[in-house]
Backbone of each chain as ProteinMPNN parsed JSONL, in Angstrom:
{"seq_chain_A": "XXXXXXXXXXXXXXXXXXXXXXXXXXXXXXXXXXXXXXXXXXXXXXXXXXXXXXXXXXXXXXXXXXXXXXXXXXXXXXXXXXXXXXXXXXXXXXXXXXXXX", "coords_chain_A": {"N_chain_A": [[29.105, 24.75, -64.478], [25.937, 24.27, -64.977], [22.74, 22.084, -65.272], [19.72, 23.047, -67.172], [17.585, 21.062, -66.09], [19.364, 20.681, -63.59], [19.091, 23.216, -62.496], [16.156, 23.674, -61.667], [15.767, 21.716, -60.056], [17.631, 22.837, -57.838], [16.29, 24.84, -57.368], [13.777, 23.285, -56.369], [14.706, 22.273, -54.228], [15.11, 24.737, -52.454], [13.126, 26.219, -52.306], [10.641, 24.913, -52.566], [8.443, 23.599, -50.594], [7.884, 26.406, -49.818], [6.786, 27.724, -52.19], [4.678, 25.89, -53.477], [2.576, 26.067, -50.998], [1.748, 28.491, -51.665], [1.31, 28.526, -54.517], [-0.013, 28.13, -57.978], [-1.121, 30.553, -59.673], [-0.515, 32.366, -57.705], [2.412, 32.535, -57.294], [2.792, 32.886, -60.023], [1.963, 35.391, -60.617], [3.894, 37.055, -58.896], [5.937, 35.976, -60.77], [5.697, 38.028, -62.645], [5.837, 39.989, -62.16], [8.701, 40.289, -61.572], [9.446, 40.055, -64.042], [8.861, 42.901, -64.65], [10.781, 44.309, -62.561], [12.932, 43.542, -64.089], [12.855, 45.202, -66.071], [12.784, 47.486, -65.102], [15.713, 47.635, -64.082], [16.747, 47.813, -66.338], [15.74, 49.737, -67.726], [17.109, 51.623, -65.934], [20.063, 51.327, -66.445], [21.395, 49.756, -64.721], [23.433, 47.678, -64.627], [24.735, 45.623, -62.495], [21.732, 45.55, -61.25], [20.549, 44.956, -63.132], [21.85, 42.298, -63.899], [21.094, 40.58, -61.325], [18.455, 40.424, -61.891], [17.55, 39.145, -64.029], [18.591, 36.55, -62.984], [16.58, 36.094, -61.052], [14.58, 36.359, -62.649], [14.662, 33.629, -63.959], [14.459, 32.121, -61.381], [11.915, 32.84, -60.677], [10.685, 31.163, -62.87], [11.927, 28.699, -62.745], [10.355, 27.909, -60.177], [7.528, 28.633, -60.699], [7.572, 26.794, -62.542], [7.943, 24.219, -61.178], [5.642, 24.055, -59.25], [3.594, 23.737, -61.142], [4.409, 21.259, -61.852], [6.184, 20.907, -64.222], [8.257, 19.545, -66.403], [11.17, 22.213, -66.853], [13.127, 21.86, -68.579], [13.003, 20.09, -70.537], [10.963, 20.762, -71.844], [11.491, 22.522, -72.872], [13.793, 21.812, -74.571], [12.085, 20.112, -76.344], [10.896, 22.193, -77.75], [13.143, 23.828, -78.447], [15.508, 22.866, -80.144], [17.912, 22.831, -81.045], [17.198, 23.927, -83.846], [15.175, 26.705, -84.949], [12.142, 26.36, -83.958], [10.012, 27.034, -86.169], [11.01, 27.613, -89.089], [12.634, 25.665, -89.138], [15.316, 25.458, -89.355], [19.183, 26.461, -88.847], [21.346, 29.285, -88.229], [18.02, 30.224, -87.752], [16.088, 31.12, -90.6], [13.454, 32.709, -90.238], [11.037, 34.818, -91.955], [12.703, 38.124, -91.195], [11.005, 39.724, -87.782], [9.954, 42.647, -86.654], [8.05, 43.281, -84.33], [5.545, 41.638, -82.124], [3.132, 41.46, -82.572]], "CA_chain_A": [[28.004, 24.502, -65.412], [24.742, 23.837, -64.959], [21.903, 22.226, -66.547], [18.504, 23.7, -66.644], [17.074, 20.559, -64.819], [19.754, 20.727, -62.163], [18.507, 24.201, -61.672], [15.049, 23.611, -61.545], [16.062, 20.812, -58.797], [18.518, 23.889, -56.931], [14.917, 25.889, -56.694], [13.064, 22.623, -55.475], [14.761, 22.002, -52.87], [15.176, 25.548, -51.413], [11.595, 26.65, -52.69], [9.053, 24.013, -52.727], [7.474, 24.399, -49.445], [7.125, 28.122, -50.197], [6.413, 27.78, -53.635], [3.801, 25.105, -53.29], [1.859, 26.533, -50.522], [1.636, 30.012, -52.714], [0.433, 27.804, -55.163], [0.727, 28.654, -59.009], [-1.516, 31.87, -60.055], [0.512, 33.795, -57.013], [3.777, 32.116, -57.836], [2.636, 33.699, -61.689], [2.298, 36.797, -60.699], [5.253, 36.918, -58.718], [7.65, 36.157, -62.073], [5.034, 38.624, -64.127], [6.533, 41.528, -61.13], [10.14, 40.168, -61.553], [9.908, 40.356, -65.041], [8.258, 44.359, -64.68], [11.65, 44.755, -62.31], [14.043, 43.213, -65.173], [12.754, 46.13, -67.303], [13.203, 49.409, -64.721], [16.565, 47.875, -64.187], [17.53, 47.653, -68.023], [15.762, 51.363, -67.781], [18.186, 52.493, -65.249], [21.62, 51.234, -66.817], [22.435, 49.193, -63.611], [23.926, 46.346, -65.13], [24.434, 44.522, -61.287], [20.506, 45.18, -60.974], [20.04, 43.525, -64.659], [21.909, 40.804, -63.794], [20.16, 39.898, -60.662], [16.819, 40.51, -62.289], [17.493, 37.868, -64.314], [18.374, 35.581, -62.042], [15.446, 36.22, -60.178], [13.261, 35.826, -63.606], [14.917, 32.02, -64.054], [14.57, 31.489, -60.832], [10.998, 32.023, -60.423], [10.127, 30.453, -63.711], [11.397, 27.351, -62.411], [9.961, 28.221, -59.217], [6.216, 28.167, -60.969], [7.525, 25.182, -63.305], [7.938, 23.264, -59.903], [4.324, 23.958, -58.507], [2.792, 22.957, -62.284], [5.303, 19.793, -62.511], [6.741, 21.201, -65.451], [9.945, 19.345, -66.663], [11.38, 22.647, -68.075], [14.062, 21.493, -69.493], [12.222, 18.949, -71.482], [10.003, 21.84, -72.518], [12.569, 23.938, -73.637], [14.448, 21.228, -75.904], [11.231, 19.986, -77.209], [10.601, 23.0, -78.786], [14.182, 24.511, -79.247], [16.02, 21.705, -80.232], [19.457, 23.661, -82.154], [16.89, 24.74, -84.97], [14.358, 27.388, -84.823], [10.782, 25.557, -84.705], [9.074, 27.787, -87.231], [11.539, 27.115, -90.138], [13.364, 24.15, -88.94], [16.857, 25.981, -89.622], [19.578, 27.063, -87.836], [20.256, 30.285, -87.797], [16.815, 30.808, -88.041], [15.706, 32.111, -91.98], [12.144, 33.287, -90.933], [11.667, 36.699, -92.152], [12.51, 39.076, -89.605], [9.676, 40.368, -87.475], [10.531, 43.202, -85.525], [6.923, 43.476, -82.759], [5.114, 40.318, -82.637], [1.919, 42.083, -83.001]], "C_chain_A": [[26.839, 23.863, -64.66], [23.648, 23.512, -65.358], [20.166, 22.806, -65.821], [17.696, 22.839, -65.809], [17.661, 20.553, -63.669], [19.222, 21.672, -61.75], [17.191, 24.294, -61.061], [15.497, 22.366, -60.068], [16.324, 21.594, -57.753], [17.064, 24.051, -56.414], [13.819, 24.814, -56.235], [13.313, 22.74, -54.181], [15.497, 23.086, -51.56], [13.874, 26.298, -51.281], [10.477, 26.195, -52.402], [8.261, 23.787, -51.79], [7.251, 25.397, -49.336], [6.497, 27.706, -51.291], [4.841, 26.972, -53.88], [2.732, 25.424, -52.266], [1.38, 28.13, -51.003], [0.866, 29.845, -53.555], [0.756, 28.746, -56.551], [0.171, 30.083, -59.605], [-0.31, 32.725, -58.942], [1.737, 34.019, -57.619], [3.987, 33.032, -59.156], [2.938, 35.177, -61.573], [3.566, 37.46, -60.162], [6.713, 36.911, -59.375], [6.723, 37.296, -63.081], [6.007, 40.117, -62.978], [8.322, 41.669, -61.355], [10.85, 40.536, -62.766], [10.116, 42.082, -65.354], [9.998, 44.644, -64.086], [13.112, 44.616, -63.262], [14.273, 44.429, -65.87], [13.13, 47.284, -66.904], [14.59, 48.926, -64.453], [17.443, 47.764, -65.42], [17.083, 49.699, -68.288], [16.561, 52.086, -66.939], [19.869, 51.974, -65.547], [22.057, 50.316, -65.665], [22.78, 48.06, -63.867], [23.7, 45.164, -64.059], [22.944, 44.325, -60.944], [20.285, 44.38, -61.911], [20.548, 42.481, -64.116], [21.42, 40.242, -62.22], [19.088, 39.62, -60.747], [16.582, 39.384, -63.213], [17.674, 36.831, -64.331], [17.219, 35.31, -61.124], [14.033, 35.71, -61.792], [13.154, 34.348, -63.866], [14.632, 31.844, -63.335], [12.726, 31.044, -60.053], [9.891, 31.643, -62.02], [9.953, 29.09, -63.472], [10.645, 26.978, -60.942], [8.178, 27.477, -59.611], [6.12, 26.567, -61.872], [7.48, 23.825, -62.416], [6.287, 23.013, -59.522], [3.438, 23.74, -59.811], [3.007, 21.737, -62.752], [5.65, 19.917, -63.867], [8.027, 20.924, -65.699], [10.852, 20.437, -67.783], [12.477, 22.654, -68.74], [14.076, 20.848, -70.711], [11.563, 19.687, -72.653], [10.611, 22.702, -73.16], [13.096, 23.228, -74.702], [13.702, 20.623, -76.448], [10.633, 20.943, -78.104], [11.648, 23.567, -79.345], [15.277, 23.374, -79.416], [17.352, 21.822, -81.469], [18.695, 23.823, -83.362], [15.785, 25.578, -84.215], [12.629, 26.281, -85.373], [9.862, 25.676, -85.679], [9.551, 26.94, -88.301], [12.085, 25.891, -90.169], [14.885, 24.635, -89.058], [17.426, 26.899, -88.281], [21.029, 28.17, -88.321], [19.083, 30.063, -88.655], [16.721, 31.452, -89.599], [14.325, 32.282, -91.828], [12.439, 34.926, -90.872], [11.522, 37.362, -90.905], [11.498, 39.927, -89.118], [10.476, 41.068, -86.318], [10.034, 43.074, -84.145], [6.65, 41.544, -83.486], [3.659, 40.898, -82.777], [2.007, 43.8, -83.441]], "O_chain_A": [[26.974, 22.991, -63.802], [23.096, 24.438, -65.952], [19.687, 22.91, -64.692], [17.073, 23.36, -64.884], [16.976, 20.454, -62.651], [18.697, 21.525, -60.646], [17.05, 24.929, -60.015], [15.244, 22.849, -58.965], [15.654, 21.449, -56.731], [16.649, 23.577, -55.357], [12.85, 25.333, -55.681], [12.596, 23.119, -53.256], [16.043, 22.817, -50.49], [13.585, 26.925, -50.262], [9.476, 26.82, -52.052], [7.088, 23.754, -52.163], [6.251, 25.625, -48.655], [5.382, 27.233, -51.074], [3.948, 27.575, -54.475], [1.666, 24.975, -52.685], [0.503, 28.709, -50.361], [-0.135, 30.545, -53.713], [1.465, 29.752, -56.516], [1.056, 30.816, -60.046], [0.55, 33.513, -59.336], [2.168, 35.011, -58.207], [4.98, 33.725, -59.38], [3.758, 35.904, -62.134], [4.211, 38.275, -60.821], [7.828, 37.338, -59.073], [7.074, 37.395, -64.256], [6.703, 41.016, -63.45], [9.015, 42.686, -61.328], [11.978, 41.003, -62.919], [11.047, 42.572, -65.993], [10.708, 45.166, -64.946], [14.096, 45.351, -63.185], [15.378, 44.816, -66.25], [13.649, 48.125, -67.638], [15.242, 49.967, -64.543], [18.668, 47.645, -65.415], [17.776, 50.59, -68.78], [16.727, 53.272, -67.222], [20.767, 52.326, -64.781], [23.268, 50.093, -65.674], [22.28, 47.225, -63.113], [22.996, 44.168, -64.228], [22.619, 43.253, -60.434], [19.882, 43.23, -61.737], [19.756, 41.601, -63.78], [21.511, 39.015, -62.229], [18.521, 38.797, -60.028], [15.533, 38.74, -63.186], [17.28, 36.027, -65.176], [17.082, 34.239, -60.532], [13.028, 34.999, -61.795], [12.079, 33.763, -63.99], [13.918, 30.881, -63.614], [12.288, 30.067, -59.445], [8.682, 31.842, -62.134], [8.97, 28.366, -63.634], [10.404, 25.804, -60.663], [7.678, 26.44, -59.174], [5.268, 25.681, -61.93], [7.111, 22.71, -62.785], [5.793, 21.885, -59.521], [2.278, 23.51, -59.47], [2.366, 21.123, -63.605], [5.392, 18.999, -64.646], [8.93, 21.701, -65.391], [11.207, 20.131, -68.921], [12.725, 23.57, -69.524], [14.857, 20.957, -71.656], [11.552, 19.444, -73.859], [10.174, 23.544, -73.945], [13.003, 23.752, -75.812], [14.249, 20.186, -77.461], [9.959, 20.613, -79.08], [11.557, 23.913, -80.523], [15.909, 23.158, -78.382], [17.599, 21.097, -82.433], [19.487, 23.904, -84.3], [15.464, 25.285, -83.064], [12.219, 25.787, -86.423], [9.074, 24.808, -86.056], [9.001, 25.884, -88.615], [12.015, 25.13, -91.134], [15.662, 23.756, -88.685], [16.907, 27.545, -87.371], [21.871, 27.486, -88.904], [19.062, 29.804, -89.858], [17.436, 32.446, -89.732], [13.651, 32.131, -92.847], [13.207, 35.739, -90.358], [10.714, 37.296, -89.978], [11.061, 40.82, -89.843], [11.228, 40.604, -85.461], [10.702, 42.884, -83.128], [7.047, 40.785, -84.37], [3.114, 40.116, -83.554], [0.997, 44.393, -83.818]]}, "seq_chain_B": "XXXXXXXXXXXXXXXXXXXXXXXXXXXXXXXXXXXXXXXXXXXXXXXXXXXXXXXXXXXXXXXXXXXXXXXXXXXXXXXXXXXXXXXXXXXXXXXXXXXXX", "coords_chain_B": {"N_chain_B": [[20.799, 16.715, -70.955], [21.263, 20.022, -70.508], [23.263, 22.381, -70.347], [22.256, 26.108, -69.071], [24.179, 27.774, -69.86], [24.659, 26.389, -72.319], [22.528, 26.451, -73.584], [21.905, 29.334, -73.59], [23.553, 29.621, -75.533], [22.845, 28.196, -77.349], [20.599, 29.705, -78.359], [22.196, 32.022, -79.141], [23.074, 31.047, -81.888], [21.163, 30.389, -83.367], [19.325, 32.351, -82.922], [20.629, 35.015, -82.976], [21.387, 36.999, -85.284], [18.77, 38.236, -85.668], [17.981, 38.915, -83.133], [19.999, 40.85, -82.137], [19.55, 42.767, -84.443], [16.952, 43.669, -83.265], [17.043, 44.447, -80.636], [17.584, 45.59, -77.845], [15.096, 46.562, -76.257], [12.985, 46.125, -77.784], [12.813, 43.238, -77.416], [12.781, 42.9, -75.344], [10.237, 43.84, -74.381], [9.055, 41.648, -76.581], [9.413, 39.746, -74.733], [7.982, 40.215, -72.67], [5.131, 39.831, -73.92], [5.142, 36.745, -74.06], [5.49, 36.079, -71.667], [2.432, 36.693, -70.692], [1.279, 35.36, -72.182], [2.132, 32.632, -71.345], [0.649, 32.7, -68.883], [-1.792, 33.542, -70.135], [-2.172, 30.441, -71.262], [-1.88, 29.126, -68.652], [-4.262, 29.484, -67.879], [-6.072, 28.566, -68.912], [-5.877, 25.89, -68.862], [-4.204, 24.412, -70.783], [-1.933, 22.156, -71.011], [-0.225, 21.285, -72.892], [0.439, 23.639, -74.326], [0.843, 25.127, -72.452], [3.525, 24.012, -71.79], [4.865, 24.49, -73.928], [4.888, 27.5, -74.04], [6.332, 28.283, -71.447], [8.759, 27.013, -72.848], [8.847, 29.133, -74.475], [9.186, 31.502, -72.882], [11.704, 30.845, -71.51], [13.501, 31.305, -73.917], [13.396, 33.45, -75.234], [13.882, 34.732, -72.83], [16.898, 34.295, -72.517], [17.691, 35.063, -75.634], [17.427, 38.374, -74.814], [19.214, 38.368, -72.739], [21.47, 37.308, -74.913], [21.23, 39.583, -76.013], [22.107, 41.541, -74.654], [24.434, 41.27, -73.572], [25.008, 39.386, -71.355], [26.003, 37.258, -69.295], [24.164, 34.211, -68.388], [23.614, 31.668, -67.052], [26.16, 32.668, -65.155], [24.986, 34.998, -64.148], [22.8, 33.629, -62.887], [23.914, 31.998, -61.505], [25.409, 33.163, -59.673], [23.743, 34.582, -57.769], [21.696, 32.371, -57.21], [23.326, 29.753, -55.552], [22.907, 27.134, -54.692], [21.579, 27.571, -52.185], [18.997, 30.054, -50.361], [19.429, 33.092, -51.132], [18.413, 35.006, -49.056], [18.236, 34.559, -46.552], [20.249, 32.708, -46.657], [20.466, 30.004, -46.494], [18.912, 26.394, -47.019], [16.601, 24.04, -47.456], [15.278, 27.449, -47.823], [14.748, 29.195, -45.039], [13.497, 31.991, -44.816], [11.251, 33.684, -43.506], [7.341, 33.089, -44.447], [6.102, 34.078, -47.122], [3.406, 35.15, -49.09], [2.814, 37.41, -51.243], [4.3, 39.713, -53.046], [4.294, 42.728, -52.463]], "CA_chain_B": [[21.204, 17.768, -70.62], [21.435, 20.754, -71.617], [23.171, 23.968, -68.934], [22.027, 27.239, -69.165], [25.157, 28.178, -70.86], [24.962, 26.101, -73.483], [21.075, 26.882, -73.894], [21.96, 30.504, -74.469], [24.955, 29.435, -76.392], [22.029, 27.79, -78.747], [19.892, 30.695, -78.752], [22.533, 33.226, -79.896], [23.209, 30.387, -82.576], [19.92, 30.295, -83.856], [18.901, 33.81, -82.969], [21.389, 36.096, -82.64], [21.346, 38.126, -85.982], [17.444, 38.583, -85.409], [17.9, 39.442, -82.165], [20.646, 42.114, -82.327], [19.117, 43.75, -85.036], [15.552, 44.288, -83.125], [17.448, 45.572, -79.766], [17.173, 45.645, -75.733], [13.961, 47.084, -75.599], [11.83, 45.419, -78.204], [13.296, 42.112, -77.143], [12.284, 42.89, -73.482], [8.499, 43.612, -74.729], [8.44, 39.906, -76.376], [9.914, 38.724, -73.412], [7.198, 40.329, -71.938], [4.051, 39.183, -74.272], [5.449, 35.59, -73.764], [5.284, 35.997, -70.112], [1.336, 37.169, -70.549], [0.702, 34.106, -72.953], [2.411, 31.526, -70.261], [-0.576, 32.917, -67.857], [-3.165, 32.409, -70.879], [-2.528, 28.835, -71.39], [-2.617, 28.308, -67.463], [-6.255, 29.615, -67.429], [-7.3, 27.777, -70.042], [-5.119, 24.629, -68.737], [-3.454, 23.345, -71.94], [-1.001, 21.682, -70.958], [0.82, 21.54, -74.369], [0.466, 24.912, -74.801], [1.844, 25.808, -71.237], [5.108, 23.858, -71.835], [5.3, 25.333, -74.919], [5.496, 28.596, -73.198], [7.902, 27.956, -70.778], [9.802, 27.262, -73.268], [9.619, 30.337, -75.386], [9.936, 32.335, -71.537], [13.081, 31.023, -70.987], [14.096, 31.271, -74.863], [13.405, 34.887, -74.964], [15.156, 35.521, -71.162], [17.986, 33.654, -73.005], [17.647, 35.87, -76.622], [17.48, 39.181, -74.254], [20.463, 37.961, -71.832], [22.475, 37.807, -75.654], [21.374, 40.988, -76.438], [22.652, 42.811, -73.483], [25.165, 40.265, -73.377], [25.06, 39.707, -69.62], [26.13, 35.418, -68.685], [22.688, 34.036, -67.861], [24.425, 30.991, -66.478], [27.059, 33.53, -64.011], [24.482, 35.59, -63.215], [21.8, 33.373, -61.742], [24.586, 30.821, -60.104], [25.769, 33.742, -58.725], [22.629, 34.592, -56.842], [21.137, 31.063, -56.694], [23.756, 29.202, -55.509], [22.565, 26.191, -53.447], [20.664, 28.366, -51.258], [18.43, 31.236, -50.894], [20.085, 34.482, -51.075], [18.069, 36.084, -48.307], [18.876, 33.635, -45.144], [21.806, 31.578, -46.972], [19.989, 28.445, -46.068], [18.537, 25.891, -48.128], [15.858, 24.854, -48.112], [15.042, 28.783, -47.622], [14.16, 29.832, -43.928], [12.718, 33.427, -44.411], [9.792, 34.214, -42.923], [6.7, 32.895, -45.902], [5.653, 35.283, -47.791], [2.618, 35.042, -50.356], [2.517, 38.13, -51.805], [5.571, 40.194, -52.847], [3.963, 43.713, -51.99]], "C_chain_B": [[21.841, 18.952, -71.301], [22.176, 21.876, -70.303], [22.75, 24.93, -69.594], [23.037, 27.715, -69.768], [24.931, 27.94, -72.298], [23.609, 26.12, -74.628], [21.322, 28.219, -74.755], [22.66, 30.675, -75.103], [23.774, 29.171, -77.548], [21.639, 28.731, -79.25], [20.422, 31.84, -79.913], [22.815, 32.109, -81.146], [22.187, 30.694, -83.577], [19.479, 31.227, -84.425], [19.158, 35.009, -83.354], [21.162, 37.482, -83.727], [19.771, 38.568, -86.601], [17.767, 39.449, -84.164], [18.93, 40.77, -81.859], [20.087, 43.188, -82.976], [17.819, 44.377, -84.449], [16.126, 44.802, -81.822], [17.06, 45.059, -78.588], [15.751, 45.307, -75.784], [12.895, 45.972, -76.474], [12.327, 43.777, -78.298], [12.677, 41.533, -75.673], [10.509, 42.923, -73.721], [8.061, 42.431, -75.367], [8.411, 39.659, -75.489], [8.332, 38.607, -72.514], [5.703, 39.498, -72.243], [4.152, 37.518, -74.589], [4.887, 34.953, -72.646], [3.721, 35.8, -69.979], [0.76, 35.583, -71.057], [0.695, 32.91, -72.396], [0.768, 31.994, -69.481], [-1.835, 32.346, -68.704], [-3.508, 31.118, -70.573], [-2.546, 28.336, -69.915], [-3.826, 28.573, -67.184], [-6.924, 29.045, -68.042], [-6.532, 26.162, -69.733], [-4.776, 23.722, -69.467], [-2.499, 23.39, -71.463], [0.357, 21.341, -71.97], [1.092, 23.147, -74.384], [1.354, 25.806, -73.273], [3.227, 25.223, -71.317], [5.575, 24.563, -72.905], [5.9, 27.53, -74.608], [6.37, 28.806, -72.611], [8.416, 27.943, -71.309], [10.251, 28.435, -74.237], [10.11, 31.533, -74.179], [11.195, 32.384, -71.846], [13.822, 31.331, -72.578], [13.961, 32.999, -75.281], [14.351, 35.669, -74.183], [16.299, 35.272, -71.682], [18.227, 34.592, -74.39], [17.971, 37.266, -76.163], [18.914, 38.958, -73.417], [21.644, 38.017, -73.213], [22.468, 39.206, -76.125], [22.403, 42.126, -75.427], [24.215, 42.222, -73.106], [26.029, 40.285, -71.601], [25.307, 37.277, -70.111], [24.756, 34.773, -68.013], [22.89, 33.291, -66.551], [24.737, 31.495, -65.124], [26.417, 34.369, -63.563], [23.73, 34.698, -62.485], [22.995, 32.442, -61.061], [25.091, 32.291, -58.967], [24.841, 34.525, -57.619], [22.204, 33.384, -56.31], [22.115, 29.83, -56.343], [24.378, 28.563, -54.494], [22.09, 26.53, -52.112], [20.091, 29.608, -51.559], [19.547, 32.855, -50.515], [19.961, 35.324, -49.824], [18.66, 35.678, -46.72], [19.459, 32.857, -45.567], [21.18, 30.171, -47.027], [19.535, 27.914, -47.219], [17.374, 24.005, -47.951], [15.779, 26.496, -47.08], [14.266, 28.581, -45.819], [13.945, 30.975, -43.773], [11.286, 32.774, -44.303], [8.603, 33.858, -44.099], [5.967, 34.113, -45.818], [4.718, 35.239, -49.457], [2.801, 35.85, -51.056], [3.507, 39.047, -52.087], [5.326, 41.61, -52.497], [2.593, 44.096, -51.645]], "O_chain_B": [[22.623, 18.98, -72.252], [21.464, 22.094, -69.323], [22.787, 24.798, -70.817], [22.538, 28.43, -70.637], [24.953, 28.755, -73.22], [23.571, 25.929, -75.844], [21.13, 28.38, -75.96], [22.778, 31.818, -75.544], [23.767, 29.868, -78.563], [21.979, 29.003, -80.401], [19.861, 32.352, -80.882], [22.63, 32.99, -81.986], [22.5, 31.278, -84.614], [19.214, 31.391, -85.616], [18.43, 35.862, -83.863], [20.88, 38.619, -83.35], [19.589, 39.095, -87.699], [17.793, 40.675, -84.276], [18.409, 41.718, -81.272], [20.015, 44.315, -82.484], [17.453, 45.455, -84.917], [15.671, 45.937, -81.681], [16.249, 44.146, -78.432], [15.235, 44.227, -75.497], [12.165, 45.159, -75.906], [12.143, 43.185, -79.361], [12.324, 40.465, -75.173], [9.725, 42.098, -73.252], [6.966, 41.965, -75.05], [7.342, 39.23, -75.053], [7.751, 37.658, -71.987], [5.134, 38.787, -71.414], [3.295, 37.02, -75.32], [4.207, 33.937, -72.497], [3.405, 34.86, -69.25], [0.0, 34.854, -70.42], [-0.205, 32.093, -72.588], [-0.203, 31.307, -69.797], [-2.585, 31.401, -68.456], [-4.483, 30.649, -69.985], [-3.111, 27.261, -69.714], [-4.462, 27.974, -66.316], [-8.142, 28.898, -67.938], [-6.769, 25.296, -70.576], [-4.864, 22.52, -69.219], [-1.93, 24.472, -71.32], [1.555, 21.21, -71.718], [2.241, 23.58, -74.479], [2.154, 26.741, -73.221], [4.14, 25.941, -70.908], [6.618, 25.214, -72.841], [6.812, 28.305, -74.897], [7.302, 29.487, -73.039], [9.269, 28.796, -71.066], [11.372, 28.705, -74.668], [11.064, 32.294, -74.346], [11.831, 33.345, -72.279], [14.989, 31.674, -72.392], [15.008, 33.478, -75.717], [15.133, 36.592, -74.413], [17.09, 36.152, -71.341], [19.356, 35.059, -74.24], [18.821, 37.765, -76.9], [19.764, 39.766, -73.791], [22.69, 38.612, -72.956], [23.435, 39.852, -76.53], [23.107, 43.119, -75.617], [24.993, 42.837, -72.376], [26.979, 40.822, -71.032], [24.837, 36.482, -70.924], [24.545, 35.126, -66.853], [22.622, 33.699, -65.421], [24.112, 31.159, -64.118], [26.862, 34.848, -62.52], [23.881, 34.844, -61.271], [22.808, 32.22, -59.865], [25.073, 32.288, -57.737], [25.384, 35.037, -56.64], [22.268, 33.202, -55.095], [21.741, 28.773, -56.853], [25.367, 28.761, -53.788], [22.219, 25.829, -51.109], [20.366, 30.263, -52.565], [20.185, 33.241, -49.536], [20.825, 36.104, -49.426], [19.341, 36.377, -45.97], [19.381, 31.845, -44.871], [21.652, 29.318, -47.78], [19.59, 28.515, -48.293], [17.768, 22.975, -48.498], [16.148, 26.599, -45.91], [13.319, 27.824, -45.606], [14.11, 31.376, -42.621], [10.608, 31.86, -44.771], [8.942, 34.528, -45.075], [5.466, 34.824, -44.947], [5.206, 35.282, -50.586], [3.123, 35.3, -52.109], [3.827, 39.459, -50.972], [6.402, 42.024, -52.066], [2.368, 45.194, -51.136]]}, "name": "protein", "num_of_chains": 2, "seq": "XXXXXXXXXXXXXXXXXXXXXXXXXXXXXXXXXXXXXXXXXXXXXXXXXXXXXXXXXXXXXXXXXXXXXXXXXXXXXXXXXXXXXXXXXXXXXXXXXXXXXXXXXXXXXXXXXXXXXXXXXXXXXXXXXXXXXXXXXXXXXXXXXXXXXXXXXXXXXXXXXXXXXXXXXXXXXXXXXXXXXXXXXXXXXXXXXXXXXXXXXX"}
């Protein structure tokens, strides 16, 4: 087990002299490409590519959450906090939206 | 503390019979206009509004990871774990690299 700040720690301290000299727009685009590769390997069935692709999407989320000082762990259970923030309930009762636009 | 397990343990809690019913794909296109919205709020540098992001990123990657039902957790330890993947080391000794293509 692991918690999402240990991980964000893991990717400090094998990252943060890359990550930090990259600086955070690159770093951005960098998880906006990782995410693009999440999607051709969910379009090609390769399950072992999916699941590295989304190791690679966590890893440079906390990657850019490092070079913004983003505690995202903090950030994550301040907004998801075992209810849904919209309604306040858990499961979730807002009406179901399929797109978001 | 919270691990990544028990994060996407919340999510499908919360989520799950939203998120099954809307599918892979249109799960992966939030994921995606999440991703776009994190970039917004760093150009416009709200700082509320960028943690807030982050945390719907990873609550999405985590909503998508139950859909497909892949271990979010077992996949990224099993890439990220306590070094970089590419030269084993930690911190990372490849070669820096700004730009991924």
């Amino acid at each position: 087990m692991v918690s999402i700040r240990e991980f964000q720690n893991m990717m400090h301290r094998i990252y943060f002299h890359n990550d930090s000299e990259r600086g955070a727009d690159r770093t951005y685009r960098w998880l906006k490409e990782e995410v693009d590769e999440l999607g051709e390997a969910m379009q090609n069935a390769d399950e072992k590519a999916v699941e590295d692709e989304f190791a690679d999407v966590i890893a440079w989320l906390a990657s850019l959450a490092n070079v913004l000082k983003i505690d995202l762990e903090k950030a994550t259970l301040s907004k998801y906090g075992n209810r849904c923030p919209k309604c306040g309930s858990s499961p979730c009762k807002c009406p179901f939206v399929i797109r978001k636009s």
